[in-house]
GUKOLBA-312766 format. One record per residue (C-alpha): residue number from 1; residue in three letters; x, y negated, z. Coordinates in steps of 0.001 Angstrom, whole numbers, plus 524288, in hexadecimal, padded with zeros to 5 digits. Layout:
# GUKOLBA-312766
<seq=NUM | type=ALA | xx=X | yy=Y | zz=Z>
...
END
This chain:
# GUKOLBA-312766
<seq=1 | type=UNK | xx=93252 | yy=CD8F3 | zz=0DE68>
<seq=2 | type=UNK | xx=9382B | yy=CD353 | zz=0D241>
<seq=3 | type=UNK | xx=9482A | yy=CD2FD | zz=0D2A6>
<seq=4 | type=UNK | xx=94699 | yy=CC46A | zz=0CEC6>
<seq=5 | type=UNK | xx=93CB6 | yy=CC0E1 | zz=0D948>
<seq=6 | type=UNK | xx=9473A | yy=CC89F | zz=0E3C7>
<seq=7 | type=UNK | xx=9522A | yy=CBF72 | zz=0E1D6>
<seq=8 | type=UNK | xx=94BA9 | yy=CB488 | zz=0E015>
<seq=9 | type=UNK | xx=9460C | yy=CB62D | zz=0ED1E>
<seq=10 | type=UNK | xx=9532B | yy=CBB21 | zz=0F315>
<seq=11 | type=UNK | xx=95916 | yy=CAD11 | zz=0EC03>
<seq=12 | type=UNK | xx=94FD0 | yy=CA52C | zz=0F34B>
<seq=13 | type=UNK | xx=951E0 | yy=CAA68 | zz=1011B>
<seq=14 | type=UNK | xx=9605C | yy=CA8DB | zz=0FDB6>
<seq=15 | type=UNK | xx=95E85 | yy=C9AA8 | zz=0FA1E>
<seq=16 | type=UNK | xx=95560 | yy=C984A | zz=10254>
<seq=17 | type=UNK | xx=95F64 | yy=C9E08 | zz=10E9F>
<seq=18 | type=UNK | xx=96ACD | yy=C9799 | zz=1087B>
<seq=19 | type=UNK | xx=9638F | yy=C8979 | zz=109CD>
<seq=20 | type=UNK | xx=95F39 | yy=C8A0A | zz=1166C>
<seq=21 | type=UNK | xx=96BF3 | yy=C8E96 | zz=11C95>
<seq=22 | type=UNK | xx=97267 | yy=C8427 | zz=1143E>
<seq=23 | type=UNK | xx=96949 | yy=C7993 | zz=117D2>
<seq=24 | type=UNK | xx=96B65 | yy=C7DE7 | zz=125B9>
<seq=25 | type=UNK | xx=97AC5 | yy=C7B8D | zz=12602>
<seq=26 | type=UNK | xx=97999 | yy=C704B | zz=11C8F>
<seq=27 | type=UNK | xx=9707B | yy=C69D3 | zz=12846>
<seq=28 | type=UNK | xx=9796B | yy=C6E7A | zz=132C0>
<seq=29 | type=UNK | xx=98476 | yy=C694D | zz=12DB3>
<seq=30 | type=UNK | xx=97E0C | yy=C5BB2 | zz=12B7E>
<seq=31 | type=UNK | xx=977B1 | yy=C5C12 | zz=13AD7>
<seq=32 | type=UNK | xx=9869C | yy=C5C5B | zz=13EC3>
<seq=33 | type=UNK | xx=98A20 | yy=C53D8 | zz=13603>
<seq=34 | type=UNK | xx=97ECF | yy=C4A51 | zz=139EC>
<seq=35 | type=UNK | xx=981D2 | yy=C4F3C | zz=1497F>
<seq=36 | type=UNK | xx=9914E | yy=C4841 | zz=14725>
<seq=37 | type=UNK | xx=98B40 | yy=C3DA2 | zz=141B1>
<seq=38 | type=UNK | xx=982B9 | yy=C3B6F | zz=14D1B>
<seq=39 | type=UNK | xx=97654 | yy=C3B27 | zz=143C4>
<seq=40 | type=UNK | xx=967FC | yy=C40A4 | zz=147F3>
<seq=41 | type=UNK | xx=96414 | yy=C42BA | zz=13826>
<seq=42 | type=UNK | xx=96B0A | yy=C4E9E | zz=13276>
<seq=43 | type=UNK | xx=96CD9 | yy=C49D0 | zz=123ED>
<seq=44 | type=UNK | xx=972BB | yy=C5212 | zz=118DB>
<seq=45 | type=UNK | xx=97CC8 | yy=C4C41 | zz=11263>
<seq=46 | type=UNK | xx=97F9B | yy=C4A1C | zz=10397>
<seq=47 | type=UNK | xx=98574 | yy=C5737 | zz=102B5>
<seq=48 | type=UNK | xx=97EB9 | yy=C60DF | zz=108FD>
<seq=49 | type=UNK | xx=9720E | yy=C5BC4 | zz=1017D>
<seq=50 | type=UNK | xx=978FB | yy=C5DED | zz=0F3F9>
<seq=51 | type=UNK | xx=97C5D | yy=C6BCB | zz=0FAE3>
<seq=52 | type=UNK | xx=96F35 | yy=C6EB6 | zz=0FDAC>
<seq=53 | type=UNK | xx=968F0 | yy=C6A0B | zz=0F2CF>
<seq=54 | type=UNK | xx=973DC | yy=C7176 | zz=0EADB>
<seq=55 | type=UNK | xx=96F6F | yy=C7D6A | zz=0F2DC>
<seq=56 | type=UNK | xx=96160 | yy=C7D09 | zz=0F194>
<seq=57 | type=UNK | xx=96324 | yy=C7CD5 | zz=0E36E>
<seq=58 | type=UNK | xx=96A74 | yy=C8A99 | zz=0E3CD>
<seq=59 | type=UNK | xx=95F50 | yy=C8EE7 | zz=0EC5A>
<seq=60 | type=UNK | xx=9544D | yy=C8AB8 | zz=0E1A8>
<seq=61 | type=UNK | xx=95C91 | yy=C92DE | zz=0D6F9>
<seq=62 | type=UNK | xx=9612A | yy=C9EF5 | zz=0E0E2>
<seq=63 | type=UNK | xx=95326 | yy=CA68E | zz=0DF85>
<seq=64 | type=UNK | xx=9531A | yy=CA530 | zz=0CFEE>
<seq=65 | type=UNK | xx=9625B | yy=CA8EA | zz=0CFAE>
<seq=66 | type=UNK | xx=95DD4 | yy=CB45C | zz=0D9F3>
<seq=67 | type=UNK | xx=952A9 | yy=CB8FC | zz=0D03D>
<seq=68 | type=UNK | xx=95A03 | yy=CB985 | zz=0C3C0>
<seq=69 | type=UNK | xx=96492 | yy=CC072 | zz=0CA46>
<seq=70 | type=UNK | xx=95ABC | yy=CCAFC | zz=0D367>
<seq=71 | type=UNK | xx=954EC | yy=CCB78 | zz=0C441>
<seq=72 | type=UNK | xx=9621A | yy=CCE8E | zz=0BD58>
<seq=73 | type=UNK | xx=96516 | yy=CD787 | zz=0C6DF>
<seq=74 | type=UNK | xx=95B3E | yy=CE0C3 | zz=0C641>
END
């Protein structure tokens, strides 16, 4: 398999590991917050939406970074 191909595949499981395990203590962290503030809707707030927006653009550009660097590289 191409060297470029490689690490762009090894980028997206990365990102795509790195998002979910982010998404999952970004939505724990607003269940407790909605569970103190005796809510039933968990709601993200303000910030943790410009977090994981902010992530999922480093996810979109992790598999092209990946590539160019599996490319360099070899």
């Amino acid at each position: 398999m191409h060297p470029a191909m490689t690490g762009a595949l090894v980028g997206l499981g990365i990102g795509v590991v790195l998002f979910i395990f982010d998404y999952s203590v970004l939505r724990g962290r607003a269940a407790e917050r909605a569970k103190k503030a005796h809510k039933s809707v968990v709601t993200f707030d303000q910030t943790d939406k410009l977090r994981i927006s902010a992530l999922l653009r480093f996810v979109i550009f992790l598999p092209p970074g990946f590539a160019l660097l599996f490319w360099m590289l070899k």
